[in-house]
C-alpha positions in Angstrom: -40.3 16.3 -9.9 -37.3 18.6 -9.5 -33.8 16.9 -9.4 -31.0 18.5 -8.2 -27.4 16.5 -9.4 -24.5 17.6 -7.4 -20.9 16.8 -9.0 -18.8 15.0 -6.0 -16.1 16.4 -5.1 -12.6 14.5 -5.6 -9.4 15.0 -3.4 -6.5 14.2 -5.7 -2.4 14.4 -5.6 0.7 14.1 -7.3 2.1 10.4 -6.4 5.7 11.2 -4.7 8.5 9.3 -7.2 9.9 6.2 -5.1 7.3 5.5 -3.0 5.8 2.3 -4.3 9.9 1.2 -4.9 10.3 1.5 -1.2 6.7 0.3 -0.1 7.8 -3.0 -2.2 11.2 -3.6 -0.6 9.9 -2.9 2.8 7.1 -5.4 2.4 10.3 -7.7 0.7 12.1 -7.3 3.8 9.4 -8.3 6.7 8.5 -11.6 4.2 11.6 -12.4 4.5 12.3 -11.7 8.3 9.0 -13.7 8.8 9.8 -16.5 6.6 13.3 -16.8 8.1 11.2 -16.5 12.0 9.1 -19.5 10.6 11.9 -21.4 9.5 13.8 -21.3 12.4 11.0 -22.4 14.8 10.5 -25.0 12.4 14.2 -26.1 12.5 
């Protein structure tokens, strides 16, 4: 039996500084615009 093992190929990059900062005050932002939308329908 002849095997052939082929390394995969693997697509990296350099994470941009501040991204996750941002991704984490955005998602801060729209849970509290939602939670403020809940509370007023609930008010």
């Amino acid at each position: 039996m002849n095997e052939r093992r082929e390394e995969k190929m693997e697509l990296s990059h350099e994470p941009v500084p501040g991204y996750r900062t941002a991704f984490f005050i955005a998602i801060t932002i729209g849970s509290l615009y939602l939670g403020l939308i809940l509370y007023k329908t609930l008010a």
